[in-house]
MARDO-239722 format. One line per 5 residues: number of its first residue (from 1); for each residue x, y, z of C-alpha. Coordinates in steps of 0.001 Angstrom, whole numbers. Each point is the difference from the previous one (the first is absolute). Example, Ala and Ser with C-alpha at 12.3 -4.5 7.8 and 13.67 -1.06 7.14 Angstrom:
REM MARDO-239722
1 = 12300,-4500,7800; 1370,3440,-660;
***
This chain:
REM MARDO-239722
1 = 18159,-15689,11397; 828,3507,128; 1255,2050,-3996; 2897,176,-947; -1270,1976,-2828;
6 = -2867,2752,693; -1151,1291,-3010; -3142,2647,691; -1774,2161,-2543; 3225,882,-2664;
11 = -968,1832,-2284; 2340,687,-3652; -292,1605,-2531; 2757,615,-2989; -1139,3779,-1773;
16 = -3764,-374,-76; -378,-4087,32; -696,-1335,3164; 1731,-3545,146; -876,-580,3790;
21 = -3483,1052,1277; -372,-316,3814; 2213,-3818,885; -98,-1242,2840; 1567,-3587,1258;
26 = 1449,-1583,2160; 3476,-2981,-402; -467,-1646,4143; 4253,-1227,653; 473,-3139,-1753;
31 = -2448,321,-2507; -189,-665,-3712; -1863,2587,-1561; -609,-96,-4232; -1735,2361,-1818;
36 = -1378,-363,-3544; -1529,1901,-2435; 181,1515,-3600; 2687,2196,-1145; -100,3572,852;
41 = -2182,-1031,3387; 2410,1703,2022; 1777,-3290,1109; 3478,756,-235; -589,3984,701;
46 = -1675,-1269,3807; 3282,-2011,322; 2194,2698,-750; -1911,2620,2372; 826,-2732,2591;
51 = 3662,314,-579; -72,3257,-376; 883,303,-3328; -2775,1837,-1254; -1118,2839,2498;
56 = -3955,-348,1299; -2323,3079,-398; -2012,-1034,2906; -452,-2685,2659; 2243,-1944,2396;
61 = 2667,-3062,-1059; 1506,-1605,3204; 2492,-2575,-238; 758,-1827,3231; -1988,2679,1904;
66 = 2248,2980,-1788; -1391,2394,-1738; 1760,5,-3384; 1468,3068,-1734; -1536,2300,2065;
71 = 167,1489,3897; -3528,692,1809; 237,3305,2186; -3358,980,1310; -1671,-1422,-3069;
76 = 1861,1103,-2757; 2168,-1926,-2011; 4035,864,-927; 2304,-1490,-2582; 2445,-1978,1506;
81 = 3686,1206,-1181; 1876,-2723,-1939; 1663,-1408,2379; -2774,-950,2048; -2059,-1406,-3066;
86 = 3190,-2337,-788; 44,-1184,3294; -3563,-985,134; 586,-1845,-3813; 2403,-2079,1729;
91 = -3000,-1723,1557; -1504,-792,-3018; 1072,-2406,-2916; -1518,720,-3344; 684,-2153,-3464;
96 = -1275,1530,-2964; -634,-1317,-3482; 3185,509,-1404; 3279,-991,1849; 1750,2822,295;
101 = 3084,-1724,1193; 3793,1850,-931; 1070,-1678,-3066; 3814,398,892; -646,-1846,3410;
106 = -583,-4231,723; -2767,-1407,1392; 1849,-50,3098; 1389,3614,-162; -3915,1175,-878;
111 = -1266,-1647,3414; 2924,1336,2258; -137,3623,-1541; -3066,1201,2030; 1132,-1516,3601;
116 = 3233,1274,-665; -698,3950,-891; -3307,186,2226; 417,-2128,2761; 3529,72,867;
121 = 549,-3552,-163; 3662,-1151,-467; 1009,-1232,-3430; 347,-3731,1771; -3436,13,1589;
126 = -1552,1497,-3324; 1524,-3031,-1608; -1088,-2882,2262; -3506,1677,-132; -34,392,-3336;
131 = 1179,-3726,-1017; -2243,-929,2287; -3157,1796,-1544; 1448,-1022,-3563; 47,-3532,1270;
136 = -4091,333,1476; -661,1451,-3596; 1056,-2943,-1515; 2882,1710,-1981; 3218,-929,2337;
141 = 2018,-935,-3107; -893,2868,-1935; 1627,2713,2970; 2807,519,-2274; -2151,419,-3003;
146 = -231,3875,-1834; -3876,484,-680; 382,-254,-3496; 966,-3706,573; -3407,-511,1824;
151 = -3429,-781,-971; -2780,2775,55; -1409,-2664,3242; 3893,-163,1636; 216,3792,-18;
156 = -3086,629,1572; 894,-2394,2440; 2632,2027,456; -2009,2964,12; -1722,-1943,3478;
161 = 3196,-975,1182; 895,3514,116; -2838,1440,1804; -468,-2807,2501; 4497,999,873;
166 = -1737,3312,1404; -2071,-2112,2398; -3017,2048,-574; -3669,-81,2059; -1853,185,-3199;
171 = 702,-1516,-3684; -1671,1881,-2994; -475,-2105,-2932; -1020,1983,-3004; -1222,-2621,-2757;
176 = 2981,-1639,419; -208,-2997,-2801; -1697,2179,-2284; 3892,782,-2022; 277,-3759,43;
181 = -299,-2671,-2904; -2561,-2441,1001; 2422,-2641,471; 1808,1979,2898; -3141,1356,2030;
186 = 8,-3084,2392; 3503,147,732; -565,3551,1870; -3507,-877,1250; 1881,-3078,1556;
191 = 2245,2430,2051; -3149,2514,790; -2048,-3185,1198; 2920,-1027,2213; 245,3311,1584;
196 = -3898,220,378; 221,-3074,2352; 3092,1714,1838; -1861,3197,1818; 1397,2671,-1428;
201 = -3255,2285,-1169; -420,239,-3409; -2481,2359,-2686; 273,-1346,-3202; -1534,1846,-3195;
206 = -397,-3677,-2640; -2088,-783,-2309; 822,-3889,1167; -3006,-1213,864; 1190,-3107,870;
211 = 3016,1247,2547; -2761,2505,1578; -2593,-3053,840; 2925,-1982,1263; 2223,2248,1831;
216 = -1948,3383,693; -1862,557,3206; -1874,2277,-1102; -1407,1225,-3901; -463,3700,-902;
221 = -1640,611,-3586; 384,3768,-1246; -1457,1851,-2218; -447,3377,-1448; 2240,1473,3621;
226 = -2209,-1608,2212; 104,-3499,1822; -3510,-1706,-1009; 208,-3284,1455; 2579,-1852,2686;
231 = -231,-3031,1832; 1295,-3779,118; 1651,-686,-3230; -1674,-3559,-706; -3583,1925,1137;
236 = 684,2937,-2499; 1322,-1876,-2812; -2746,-2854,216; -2779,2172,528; 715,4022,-402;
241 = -3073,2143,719; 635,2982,-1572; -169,52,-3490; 2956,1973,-1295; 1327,-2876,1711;
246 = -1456,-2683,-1658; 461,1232,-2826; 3612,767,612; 60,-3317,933; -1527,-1654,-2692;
251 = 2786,1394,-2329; 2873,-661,1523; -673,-3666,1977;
***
């Protein structure tokens, strides 16, 4: 299966801490990718590099065989202008810990917003898609509903609602239960196991063990910037190799 994500020796560092020390992975099309590790591993920062919101120091991030944020002439690397680096976002979905949906909008207005402004879609297609993505959500009779009448789990299936409207290659999910009472984790792991079965390649930062052995293709433990073991998710979780990762392991299983 060929990558839909090509991640090769990034490199970040934030004034003189170096968060990401040399990555390099690969997401094949289709696949379920879910990477684990303590805080301050670099989890989240890798994601964001991928998307583009943070800017790499060094190394190569392809995302369905584009280079992202930058142009290669003869070797060197140029910033893409804005407007190029929006348009190559639109390929890529990303839910993040927190909601972030617009308070003075419904569920249904929050899901239509981005198709509407970015794509160009007609206010009647953004609503039939929209209803639509509400309904695969689970949250069809909540479209009318303001986010403060929803649940910490509704909004963030909102939150996925809203991305998948944008019909990205790629969806980002950056610890996304980890804002959630305990009680409303399965709801959205519900809706991120669904879509793991559906095709659509995902890289999801969790510490969900359980979601990661069921529904990841592939396990990616982190660790001081650096990936130190990968593999199978049953394999790694039943019998890690590396240390830091049994020991990781051992705290949080």
């Amino acid at each position: 299966m060929s990558a839909m994500v090509s991640v090769r020796s990034v490199r970040k560092r934030f004034g003189s801490l170096e968060v990401l020390k040399g990555v390099s992975l690969d997401v094949p099309e289709g696949g379920v990718v879910c990477v684990v590790g303590p805080s301050g591993s670099g989890k989240s920062t890798l994601l964001r590099c991928v998307n583009r919101l943070e800017t790499i120091d060094s190394g190569r991030i392809r995302v369905d065989g584009e280079l992202m944020g930058f142009r290669e002439v003869d070797g060197r690397l140029h910033l893409l202008k804005p407007a190029e680096l929006c348009r190559q976002r639109r390929k890529i979905g990303m839910v993040f810990q927190r909601f972030h949906l617009f308070p003075h909008m419904t569920a249904l207005e929050n899901v239509m917003e981005g198709p509407c402004t970015v794509r160009g879609l007609s206010r009647e297609r953004a609503r039939a898609q929209a209803s639509a993505l509400l309904e695969r959500v689970g949250l069809a009779d909540r479209a009318h509903h303001y986010p403060a009448q929803l649940s910490g789990g509704q909004q963030q299936r909102v939150a996925i609602a809203r991305s998948l409207a944008m019909e990205p290659k790629v969806m980002l999910f950056d610890e996304p239960t980890s804002a959630l009472d305990p009680e409303l984790v399965q709801e959205v792991l519900g809706v991120m196991r669904d879509l793991a079965t559906s095709g659509i390649t995902m890289v999801v930062v969790t510490h969900e063990m359980g979601f990661a052995r069921e529904a990841g293709d592939h396990l990616v433990f982190m660790d001081d910037g650096m990936i130190v073991e990968e593999g199978p998710p049953r394999e790694v979780l039943a019998d890690p190799r590396h240390e830091r990762t049994r020991a990781f392991l051992g705290q949080v299983l």
